[in-house]
PDB file of N, CA, C and O in Angstrom:
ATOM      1  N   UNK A   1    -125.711 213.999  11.108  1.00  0.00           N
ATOM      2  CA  UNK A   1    -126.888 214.309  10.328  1.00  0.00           C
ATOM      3  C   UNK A   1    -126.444 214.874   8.983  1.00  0.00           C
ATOM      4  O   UNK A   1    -125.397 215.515   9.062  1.00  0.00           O
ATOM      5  N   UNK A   2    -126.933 214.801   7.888  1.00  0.00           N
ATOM      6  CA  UNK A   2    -126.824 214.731   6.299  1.00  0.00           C
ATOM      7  C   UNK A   2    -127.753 215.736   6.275  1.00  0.00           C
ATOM      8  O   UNK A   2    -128.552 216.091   7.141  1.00  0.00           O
ATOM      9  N   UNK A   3    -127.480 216.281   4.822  1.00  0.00           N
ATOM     10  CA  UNK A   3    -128.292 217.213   3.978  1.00  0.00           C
ATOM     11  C   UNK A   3    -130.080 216.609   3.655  1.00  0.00           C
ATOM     12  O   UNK A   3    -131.163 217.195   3.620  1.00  0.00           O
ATOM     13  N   UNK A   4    -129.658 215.167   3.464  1.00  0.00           N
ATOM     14  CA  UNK A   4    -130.895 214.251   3.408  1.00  0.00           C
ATOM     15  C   UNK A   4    -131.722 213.943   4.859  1.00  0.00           C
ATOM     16  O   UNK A   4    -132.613 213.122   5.077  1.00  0.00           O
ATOM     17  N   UNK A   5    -131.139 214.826   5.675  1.00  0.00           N
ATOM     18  CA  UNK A   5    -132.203 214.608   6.802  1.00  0.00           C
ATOM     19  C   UNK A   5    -132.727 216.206   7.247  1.00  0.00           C
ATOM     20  O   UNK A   5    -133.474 216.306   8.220  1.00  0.00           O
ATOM     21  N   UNK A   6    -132.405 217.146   6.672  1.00  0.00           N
ATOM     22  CA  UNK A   6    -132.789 218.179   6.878  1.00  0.00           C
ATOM     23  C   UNK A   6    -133.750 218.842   5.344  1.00  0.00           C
ATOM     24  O   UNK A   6    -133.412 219.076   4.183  1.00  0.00           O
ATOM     25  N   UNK A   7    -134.787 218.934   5.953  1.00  0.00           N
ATOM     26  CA  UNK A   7    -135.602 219.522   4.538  1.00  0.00           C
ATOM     27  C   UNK A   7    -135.911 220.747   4.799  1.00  0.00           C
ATOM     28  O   UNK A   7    -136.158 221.134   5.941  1.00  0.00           O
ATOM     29  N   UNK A   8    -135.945 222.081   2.944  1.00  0.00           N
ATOM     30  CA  UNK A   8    -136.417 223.051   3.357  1.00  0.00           C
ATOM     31  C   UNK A   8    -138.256 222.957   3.500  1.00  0.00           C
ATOM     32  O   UNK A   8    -138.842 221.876   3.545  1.00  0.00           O
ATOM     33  N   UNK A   9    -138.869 224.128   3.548  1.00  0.00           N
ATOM     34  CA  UNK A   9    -140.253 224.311   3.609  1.00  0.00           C
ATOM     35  C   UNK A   9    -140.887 223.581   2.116  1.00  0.00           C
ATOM     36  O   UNK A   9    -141.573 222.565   2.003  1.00  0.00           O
ATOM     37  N   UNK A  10    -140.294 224.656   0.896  1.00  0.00           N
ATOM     38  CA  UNK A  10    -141.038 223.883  -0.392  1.00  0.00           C
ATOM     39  C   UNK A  10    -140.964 222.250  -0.409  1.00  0.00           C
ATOM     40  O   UNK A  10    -141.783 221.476  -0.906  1.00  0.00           O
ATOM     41  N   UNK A  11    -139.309 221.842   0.522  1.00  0.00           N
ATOM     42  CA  UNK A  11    -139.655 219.798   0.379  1.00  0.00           C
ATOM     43  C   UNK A  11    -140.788 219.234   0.950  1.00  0.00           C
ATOM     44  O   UNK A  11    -141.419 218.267   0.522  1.00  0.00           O
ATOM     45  N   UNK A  12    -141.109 220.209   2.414  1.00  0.00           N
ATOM     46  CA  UNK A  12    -141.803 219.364   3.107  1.00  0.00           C
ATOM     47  C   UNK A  12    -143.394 219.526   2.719  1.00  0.00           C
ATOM     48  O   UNK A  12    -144.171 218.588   2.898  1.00  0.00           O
ATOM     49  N   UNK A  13    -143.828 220.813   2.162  1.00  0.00           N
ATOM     50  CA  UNK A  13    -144.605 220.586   1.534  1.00  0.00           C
ATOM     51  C   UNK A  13    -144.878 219.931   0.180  1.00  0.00           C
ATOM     52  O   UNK A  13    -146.060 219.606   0.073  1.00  0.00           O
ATOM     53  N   UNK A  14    -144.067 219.623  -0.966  1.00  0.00           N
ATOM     54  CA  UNK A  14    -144.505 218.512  -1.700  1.00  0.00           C
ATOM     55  C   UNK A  14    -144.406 217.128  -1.223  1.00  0.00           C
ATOM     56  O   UNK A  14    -145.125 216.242  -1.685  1.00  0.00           O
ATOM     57  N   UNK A  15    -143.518 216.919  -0.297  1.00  0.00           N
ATOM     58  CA  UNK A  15    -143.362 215.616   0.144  1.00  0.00           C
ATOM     59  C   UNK A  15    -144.441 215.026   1.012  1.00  0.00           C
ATOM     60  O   UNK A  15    -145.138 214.038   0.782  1.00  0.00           O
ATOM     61  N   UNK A  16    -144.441 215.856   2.091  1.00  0.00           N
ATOM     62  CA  UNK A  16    -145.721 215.232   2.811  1.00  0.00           C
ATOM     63  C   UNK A  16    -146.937 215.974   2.813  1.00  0.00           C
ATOM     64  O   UNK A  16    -147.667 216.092   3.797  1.00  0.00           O
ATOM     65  N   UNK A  17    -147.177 216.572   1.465  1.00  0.00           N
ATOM     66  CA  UNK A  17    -148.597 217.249   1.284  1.00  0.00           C
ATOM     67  C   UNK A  17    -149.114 217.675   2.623  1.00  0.00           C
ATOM     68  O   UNK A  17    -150.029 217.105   3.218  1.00  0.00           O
ATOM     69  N   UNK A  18    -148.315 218.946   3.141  1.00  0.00           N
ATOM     70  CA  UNK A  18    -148.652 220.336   4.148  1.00  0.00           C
ATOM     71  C   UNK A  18    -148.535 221.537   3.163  1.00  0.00           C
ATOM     72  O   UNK A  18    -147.950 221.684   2.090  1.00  0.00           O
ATOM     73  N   UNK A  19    -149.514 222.545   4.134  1.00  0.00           N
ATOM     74  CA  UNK A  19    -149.037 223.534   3.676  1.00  0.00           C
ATOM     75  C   UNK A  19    -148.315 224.269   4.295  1.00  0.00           C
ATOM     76  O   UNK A  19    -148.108 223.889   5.448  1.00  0.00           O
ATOM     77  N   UNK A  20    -147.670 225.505   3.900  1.00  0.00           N
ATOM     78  CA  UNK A  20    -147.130 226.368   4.276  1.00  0.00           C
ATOM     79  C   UNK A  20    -147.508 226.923   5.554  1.00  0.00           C
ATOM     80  O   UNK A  20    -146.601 227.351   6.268  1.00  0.00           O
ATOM     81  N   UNK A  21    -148.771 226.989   5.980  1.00  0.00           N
ATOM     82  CA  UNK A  21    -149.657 227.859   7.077  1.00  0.00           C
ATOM     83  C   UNK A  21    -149.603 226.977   8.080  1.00  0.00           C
ATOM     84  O   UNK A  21    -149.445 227.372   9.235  1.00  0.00           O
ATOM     85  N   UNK A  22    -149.755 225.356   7.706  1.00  0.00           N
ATOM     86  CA  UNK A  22    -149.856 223.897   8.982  1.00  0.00           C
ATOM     87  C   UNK A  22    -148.689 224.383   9.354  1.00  0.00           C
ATOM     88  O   UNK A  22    -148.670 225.240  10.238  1.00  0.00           O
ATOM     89  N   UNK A  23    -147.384 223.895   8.702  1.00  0.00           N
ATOM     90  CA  UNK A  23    -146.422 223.905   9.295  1.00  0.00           C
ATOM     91  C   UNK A  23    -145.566 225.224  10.067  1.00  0.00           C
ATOM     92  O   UNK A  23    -144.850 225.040  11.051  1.00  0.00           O
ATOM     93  N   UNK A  24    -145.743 226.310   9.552  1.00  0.00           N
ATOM     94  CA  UNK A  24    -146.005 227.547  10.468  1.00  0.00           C
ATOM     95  C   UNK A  24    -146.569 227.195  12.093  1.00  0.00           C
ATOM     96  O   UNK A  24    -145.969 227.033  13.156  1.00  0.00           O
ATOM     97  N   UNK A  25    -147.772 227.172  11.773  1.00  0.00           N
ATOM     98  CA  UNK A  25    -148.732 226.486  12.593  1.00  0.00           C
ATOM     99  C   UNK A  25    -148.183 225.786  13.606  1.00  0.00           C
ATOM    100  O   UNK A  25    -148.408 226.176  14.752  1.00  0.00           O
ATOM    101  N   UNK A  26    -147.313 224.555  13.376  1.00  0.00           N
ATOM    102  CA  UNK A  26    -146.691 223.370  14.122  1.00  0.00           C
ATOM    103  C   UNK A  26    -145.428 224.265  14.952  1.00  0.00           C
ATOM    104  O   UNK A  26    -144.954 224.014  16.060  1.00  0.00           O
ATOM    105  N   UNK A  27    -145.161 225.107  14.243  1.00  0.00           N
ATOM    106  CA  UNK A  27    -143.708 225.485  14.601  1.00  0.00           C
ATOM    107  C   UNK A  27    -144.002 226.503  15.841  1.00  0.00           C
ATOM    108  O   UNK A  27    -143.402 226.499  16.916  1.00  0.00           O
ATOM    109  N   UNK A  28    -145.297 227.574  15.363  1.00  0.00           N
ATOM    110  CA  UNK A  28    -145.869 228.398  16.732  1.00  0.00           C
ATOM    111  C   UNK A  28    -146.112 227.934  18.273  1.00  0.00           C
ATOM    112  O   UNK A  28    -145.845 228.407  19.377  1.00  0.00           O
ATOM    113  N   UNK A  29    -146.865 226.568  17.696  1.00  0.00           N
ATOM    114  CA  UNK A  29    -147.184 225.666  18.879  1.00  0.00           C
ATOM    115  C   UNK A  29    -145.917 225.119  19.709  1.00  0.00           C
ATOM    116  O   UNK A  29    -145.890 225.014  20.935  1.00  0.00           O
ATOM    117  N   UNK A  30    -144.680 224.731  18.663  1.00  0.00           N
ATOM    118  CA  UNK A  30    -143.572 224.202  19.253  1.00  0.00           C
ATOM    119  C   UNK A  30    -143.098 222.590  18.822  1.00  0.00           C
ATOM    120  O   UNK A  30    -142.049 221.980  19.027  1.00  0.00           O
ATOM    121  N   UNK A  31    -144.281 222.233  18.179  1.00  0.00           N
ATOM    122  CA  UNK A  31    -144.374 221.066  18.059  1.00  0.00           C
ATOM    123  C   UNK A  31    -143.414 220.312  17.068  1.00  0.00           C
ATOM    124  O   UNK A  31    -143.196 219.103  17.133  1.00  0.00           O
ATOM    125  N   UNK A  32    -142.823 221.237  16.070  1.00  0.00           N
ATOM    126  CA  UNK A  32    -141.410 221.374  15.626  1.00  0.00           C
ATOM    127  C   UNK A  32    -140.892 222.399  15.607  1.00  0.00           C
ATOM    128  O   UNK A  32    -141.514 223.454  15.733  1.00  0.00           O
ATOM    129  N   UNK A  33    -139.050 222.280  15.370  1.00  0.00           N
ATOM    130  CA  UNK A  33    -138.254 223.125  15.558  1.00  0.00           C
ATOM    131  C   UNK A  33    -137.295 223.656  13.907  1.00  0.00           C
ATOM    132  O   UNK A  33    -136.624 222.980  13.127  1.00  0.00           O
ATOM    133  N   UNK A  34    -137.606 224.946  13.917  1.00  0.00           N
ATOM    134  CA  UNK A  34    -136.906 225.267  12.686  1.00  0.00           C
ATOM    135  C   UNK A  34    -135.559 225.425  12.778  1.00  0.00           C
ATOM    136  O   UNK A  34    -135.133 225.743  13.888  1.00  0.00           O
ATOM    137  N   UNK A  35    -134.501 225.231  11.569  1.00  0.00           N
ATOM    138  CA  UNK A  35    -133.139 225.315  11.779  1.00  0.00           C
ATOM    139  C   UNK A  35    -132.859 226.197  10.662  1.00  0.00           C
ATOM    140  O   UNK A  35    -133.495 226.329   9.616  1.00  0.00           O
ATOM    141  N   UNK A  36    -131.584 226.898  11.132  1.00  0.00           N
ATOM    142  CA  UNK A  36    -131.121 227.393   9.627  1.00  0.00           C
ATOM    143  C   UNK A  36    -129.863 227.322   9.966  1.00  0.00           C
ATOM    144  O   UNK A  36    -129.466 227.587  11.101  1.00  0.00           O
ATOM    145  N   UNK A  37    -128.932 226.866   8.766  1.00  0.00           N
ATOM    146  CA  UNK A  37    -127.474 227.194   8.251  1.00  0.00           C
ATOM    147  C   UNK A  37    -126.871 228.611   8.431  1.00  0.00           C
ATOM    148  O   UNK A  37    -127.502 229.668   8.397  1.00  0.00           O
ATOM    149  N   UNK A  38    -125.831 228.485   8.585  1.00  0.00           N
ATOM    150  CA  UNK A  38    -125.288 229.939   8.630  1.00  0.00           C
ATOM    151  C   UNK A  38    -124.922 230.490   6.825  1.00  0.00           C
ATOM    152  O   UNK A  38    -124.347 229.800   5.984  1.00  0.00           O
ATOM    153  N   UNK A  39    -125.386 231.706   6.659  1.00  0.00           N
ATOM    154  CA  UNK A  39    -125.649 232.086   5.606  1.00  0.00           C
ATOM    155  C   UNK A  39    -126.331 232.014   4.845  1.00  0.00           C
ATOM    156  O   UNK A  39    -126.161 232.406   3.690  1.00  0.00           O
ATOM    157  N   UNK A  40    -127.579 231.331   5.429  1.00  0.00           N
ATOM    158  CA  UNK A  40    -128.571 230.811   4.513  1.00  0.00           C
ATOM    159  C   UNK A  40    -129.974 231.201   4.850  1.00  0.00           C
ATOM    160  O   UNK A  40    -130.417 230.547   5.794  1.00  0.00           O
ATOM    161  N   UNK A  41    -130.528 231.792   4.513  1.00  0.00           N
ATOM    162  CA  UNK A  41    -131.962 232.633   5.035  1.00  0.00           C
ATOM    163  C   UNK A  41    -132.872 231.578   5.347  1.00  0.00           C
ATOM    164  O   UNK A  41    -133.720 231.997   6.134  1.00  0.00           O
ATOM    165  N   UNK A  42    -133.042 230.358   5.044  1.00  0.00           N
ATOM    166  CA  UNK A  42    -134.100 229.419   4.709  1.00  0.00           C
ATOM    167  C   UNK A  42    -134.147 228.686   5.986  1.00  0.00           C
ATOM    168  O   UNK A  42    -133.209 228.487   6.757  1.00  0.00           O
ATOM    169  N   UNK A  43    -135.088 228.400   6.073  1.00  0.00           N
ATOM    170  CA  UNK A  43    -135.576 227.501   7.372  1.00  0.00           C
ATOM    171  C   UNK A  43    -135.222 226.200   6.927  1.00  0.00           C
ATOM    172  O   UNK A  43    -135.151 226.039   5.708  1.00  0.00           O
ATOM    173  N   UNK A  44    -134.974 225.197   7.711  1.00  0.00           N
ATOM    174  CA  UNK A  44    -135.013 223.934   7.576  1.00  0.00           C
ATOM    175  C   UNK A  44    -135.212 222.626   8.728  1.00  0.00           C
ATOM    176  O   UNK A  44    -134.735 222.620   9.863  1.00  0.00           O
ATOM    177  N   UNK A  45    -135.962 221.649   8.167  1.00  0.00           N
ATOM    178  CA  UNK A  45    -136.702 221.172   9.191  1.00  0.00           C
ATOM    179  C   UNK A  45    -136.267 219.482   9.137  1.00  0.00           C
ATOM    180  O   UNK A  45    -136.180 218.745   8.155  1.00  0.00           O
ATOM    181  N   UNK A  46    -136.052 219.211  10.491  1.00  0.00           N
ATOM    182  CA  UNK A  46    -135.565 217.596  10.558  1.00  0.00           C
ATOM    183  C   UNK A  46    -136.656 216.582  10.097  1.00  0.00           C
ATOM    184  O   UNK A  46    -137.687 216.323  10.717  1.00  0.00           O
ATOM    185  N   UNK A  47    -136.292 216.094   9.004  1.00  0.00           N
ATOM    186  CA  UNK A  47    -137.205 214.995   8.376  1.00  0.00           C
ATOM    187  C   UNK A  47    -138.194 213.795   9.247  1.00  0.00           C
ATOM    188  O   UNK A  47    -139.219 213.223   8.876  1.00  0.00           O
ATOM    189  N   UNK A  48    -137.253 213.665  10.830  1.00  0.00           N
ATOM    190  CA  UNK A  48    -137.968 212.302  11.575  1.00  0.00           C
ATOM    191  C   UNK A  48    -138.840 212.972  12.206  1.00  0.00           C
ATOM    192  O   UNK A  48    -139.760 212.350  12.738  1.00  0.00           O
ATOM    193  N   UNK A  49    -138.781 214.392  12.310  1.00  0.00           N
ATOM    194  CA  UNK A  49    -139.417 215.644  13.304  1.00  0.00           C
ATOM    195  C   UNK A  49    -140.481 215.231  12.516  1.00  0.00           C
ATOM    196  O   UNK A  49    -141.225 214.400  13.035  1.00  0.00           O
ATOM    197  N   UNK A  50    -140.847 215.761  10.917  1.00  0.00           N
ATOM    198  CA  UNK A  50    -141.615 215.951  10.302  1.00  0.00           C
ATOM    199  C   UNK A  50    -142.871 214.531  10.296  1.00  0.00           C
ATOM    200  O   UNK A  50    -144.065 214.514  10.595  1.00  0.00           O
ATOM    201  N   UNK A  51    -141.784 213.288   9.738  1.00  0.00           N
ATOM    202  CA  UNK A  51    -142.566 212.194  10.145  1.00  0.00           C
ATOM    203  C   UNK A  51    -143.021 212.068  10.774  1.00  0.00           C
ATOM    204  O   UNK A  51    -144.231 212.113  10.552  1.00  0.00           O
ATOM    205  N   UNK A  52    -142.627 211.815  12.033  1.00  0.00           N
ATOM    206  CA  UNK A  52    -143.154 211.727  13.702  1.00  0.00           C
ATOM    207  C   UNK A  52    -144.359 212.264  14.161  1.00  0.00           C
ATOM    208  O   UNK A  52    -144.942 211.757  15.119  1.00  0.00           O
ATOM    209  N   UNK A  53    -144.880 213.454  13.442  1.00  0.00           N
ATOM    210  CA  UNK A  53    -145.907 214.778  13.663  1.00  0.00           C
ATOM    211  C   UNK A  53    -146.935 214.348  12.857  1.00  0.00           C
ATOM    212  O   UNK A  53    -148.092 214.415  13.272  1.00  0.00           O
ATOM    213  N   UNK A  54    -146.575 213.738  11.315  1.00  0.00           N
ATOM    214  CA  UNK A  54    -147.664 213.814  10.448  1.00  0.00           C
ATOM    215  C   UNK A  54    -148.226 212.299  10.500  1.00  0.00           C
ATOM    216  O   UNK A  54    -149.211 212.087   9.792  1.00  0.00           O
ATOM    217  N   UNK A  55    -147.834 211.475  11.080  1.00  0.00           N
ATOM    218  CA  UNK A  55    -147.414 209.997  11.021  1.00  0.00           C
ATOM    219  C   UNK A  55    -147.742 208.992  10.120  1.00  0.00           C
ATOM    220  O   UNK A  55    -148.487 208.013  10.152  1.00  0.00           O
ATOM    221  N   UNK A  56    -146.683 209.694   8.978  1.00  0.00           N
ATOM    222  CA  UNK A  56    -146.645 208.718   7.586  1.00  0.00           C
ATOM    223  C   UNK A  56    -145.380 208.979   7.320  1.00  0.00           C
ATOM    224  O   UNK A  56    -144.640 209.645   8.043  1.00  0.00           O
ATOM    225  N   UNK A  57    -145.000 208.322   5.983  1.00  0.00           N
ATOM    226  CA  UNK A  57    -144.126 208.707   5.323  1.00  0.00           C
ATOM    227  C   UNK A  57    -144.320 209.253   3.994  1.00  0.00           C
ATOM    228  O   UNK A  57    -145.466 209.015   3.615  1.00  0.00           O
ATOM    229  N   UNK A  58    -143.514 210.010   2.990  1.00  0.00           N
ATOM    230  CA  UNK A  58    -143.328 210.868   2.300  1.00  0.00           C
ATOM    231  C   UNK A  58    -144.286 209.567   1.268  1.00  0.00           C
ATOM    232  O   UNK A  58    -144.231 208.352   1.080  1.00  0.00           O
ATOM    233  N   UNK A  59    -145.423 211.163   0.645  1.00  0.00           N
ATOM    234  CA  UNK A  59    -146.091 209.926  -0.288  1.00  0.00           C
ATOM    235  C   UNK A  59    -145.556 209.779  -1.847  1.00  0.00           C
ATOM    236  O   UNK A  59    -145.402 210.847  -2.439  1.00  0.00           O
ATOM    237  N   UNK A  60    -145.253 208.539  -2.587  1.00  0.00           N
ATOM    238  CA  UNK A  60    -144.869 208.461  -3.957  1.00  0.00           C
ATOM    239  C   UNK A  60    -145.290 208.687  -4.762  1.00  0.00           C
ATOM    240  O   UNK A  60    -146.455 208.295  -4.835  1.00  0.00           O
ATOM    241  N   UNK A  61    -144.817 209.355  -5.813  1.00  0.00           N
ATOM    242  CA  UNK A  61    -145.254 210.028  -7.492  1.00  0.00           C
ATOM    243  C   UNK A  61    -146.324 208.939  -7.676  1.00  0.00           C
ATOM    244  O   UNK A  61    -146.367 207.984  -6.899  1.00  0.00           O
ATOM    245  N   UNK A  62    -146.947 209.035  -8.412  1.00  0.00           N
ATOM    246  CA  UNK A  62    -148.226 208.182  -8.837  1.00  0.00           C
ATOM    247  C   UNK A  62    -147.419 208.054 -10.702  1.00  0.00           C
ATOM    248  O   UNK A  62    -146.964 208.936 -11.430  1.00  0.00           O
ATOM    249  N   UNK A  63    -147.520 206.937 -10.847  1.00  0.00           N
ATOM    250  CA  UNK A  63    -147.375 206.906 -12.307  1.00  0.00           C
ATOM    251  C   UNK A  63    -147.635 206.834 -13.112  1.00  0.00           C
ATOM    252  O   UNK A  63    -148.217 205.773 -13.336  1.00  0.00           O
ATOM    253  N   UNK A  64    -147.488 207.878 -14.406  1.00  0.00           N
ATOM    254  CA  UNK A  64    -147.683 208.389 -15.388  1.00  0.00           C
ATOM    255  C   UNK A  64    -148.350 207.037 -16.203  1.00  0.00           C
ATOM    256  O   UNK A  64    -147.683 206.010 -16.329  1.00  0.00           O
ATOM    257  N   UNK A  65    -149.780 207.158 -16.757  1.00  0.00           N
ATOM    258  CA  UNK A  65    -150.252 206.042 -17.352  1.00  0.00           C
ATOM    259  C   UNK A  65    -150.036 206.813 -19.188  1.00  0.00           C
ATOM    260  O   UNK A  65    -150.010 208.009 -19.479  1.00  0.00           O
ATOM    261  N   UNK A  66    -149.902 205.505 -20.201  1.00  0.00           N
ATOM    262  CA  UNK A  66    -149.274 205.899 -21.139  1.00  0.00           C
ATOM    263  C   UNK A  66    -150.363 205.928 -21.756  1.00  0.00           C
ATOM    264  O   UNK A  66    -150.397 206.295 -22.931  1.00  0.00           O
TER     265      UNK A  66
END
């Protein structure tokens, strides 16, 4: 597993538009599992976990009309 499969909290909320409180939420229930690095205060959460739960994928920038 890669750096690219583990996201912190601020990724997973811009990425898959949650908030802070859902995913709390998910994690109380059990329904995902938080990880952390050694030395590193931050939670971090397995990306297929995340998919799997919300069942989409990460939505794309919308583009900038000129």
């Amino acid at each position: 597993m890669n750096d690219k499969d583990m996201l912190t909290i601020e990724e997973v909320e811009s990425e898959f538009s949650l908030k802070r409180s859902t995913l709390y939420r998910y994690v109380r229930l059990g329904s995902i599992t938080p990880y952390r690095k050694a030395g590193d205060r931050r939670s971090y959460f397995k990306r297929a976990e995340i998919e799997g739960l919300v069942g989409f994928h990460p939505r794309k920038p919308k583009a900038i009309k000129a």
